[in-house]
N, C-alpha and C positions, 0 to 999 in steps of 0.2 A: 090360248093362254088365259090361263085364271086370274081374276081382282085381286087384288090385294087390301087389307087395309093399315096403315103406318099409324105412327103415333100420336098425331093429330085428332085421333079419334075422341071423340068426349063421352063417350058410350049411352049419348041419346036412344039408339035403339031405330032409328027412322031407316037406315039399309035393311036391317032383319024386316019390317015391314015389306021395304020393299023386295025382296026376292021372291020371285017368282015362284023358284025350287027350296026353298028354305035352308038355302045352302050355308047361311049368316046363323053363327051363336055368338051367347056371351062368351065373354075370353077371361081371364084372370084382370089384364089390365086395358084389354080393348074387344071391340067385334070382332069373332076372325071366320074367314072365308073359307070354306071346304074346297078345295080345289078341284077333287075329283065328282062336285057335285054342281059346282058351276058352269053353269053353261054360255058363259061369257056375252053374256046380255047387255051388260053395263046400265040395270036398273039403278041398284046398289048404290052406284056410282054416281045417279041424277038426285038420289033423294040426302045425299048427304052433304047438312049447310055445312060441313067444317074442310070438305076438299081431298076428307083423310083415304079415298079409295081411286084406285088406281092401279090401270093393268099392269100386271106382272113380268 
């Protein structure tokens, strides 16, 4: 199951660093996660101070 990321997000940028696969872009009003290119690592998910990413 793929990350997700919610609203929390403050669009630092520190997830799209950390992916691995480069599965993270910018979004309109947050990061959003490609789901079919995730490989459910949960890097994304250690590098970000705000808490905003979380499996799906």
């Amino acid at each position: 199951m793929a990350y997700v990321i919610n609203d929390s997000c403050v669009m630092c940028g520190a997830c799209a660093g950390g992916c691995p696969v480069g599965a993270i872009s910018e979004g309109d009003a947050q990061y959003q996660i490609d789901a079919d290119a995730c490989i459910d690592c949960g890097a994304c998910a250690g590098t970000c101070p705000t808490g905003a990413i979380s499996e799906a």
